[in-house]
N, C-alpha and C positions, 0 to 999 in steps of 0.2 A: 485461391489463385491457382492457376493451372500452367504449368510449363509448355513452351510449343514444343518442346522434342518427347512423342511416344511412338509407344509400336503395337500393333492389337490384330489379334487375328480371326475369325470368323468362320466354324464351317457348318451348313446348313445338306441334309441328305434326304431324299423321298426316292424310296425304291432306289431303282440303279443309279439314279441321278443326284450329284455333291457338286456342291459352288461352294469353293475358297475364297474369302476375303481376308488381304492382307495391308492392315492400314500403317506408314509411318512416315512419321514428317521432321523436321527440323526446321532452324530458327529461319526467318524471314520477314521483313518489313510488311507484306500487305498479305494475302490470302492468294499460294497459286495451286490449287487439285490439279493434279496429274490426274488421269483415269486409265487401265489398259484391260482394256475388256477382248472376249474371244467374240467371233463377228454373231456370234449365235444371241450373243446379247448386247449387241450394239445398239438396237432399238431404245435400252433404258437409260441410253447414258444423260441423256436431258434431267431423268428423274433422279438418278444417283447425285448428279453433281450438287443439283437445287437441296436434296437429301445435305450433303455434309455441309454448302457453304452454311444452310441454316442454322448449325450445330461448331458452328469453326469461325472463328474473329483474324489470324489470320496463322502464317506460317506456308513454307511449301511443303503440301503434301501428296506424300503419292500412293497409289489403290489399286490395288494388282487383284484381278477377278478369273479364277480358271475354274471350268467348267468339266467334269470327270464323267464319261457315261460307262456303265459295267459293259461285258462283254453282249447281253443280253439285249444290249440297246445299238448294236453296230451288227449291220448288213451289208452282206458281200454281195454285190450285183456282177455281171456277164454285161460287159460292154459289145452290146449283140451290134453298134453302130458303127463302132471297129471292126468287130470283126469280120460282120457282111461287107463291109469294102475292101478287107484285108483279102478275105476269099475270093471276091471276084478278081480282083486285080491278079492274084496269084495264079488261077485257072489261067484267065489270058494268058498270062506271059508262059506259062506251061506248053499252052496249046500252040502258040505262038513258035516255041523252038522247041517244040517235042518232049518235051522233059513229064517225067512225073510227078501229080501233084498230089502226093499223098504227105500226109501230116497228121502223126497222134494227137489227142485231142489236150494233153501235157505236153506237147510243144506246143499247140497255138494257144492255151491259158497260158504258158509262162510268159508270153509276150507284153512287154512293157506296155500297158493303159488297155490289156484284152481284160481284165478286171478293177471293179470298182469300188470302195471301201466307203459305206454311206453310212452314217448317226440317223440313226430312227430318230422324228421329230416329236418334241417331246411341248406338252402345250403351254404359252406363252404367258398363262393365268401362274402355271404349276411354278417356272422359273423365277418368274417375279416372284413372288412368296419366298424360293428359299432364295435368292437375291438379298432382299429387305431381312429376311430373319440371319444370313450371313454377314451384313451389314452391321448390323445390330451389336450382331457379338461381338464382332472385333473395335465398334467404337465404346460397347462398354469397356472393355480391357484395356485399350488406349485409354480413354477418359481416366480410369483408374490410375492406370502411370503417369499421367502427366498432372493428376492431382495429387499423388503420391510425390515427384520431382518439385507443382508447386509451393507443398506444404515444407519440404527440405529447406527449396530457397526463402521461403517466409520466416523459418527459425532463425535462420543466419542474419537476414535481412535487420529481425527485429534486436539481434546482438547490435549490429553498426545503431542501429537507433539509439540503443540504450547510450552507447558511447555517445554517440552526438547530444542525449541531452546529458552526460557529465559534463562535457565538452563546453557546454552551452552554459551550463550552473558555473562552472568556475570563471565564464566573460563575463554572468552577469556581478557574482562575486568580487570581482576587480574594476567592473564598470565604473564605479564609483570615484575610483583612486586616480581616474584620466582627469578630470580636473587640474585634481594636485599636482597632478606630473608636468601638466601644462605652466602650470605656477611655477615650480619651482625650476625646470628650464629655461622660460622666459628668466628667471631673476637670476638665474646661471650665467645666464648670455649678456645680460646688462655687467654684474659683476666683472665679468669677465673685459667685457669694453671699459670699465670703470665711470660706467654713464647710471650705476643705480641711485645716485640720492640725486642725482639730474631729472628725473622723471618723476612726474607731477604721480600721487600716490590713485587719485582720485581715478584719473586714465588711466592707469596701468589694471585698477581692479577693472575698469569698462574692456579695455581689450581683452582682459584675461577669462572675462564672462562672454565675450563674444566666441573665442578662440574654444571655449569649452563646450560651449552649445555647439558650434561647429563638429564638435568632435562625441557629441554625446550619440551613445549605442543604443539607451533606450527601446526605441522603437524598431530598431534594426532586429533587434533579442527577441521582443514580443512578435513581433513576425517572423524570425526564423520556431520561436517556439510554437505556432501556431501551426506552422509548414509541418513539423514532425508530428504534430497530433491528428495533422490532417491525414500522414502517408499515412500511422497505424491506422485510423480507421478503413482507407481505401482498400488497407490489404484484407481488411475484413471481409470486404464486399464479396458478392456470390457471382460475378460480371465481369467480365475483362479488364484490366486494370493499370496494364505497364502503360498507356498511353496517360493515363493520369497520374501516375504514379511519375513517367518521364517530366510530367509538366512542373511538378512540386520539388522537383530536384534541383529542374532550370532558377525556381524560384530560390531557392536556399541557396545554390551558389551566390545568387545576387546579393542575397544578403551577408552573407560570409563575407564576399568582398568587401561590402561597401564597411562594413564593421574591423576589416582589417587595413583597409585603407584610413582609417578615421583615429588610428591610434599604434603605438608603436609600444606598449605596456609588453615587457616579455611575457609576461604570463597569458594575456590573452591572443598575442601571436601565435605561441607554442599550441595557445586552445583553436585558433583560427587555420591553423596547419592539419590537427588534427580534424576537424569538421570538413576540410577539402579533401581529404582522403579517403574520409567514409563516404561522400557525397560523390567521389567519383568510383570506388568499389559497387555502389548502388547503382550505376550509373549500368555498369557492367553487367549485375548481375541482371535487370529489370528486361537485358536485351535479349533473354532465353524465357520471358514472361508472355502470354497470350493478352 
């Protein structure tokens, strides 16, 4: 199992040239990548994206990609387009009202856009590569902690299980004694109206076999204990799993209910209390699960 929240970082270098990849995500119902690429690598962002959804079930995550050239890889150009219109136009107006047009050649470079600050191009085969080998590293690392965070929540997880099936041993423990309870309420109640040697004995054990099958957990047990051996396996699995894992939870509520609706036994109330508790901590925790 693998938690949606990690963080994993990436850095790939050839010669003067390093790409940073910085990957991290948190909880979210379906699958949203962010990506924030510098425009030198805009080109790839089709292949990056198709890259994580294949490797990601869901969570929003986000991918921050900077591109670092050394000094060696950046050239200062003479904005000669500026400044031959800077110069003609200056002459004119010189000539124009008599003025002198003389100007050191540190005044007209210090002129705002009389120089140009240009990234030597670096080839498109070389960036992709350290791209992908950037990439790489930082969703090993991530993967790591989020299978490091899934295995956390799996120990905890398998505690609550443990409790639900004591939980579950002491309803079926008492299961039993619902019958009885039913018997001897019923004969409470007649007693009580002073209608019990009124009633035919024969009907009253028919009602009382009606009223208990009504009430029998049985199969309620065997399905909720079915449900728990089904989640430990799932957390077994090597595959995404809170969407199956949310399904079996839905199902064990149901039976928890229908088992505490069916009986008023303090003992397996106190057990039916307890099984909605952990059933909804699970509930909780499965919502920071991929």
């Amino acid at each position: 199992m693998r938690s949606m929240t990690g963080i994993g970082t990436g850095i790939a270098r050839e010669g003067d040239v390093t790409i940073r990849v910085d990957v991290r995500s948190v909880n979210h119902r379906f699958l949203d990548i962010a990506l924030k690429l510098p425009s030198s690598l805009s080109d790839s962002e089709v292949a990056l994206r198709k890259k994580l959804s294949d490797s990601l079930d869901r969570g929003r995550v986000s991918v921050s990609v900077d591109l670092e050239l050394a000094k060696s890889e950046l050239e200062i150009r003479v904005n000669d387009e500026f400044l031959d219109s800077y110069m003609k136009r200056s002459r004119a107006v010189a000539k124009k009202y008599g003025l002198s047009d003389e100007m050191t050649v540190h005044q007209l470079l210090s002129m705002p856009d009389a120089m140009i600050l240009c990234e030597a191009e670096v080839p498109a085969t070389t960036l992709d590569e350290l791209l992908n080998s950037a990439v790489d590293q930082a969703m090993k690392g991530y993967d790591t902690m989020r299978s490091n965070e899934g295995a956390a929540l799996a120990r905890e997880m398998n505690g609550r299980l443990e409790t639900m099936r004591v939980s579950l041993k002491t309803v079926g423990e008492h299961a039993e004694q619902v019958p009885q309870e039913i018997q001897q309420r019923l004969n409470d109640r007649l007693a009580k109206l002073g209608a019990a040697d009124a009633v035919d004995p024969t009907r009253l054990a028919g009602e009382i076999a009606l009223l208990a099958d009504k009430a029998n957990i049985t199969e309620e047990i065997e399905r909720l204990d079915s449900h728990l051996t089904q989640y430990g396996e799932a957390m077994g699995s090597d595959k995404p799993v809170a969407k199956r894992l949310g399904f079996l939870l839905q199902e064990m509520h149901r039976e928890v209910n229908t088992i505490g609706s069916k009986t008023t036994h303090l003992e397996i109330t106190r057990a039916v209390l307890q099984l909605k508790e952990e059933i909804e901590s699970l509930r909780e925790q499965i919502q920071n699960l991929e």
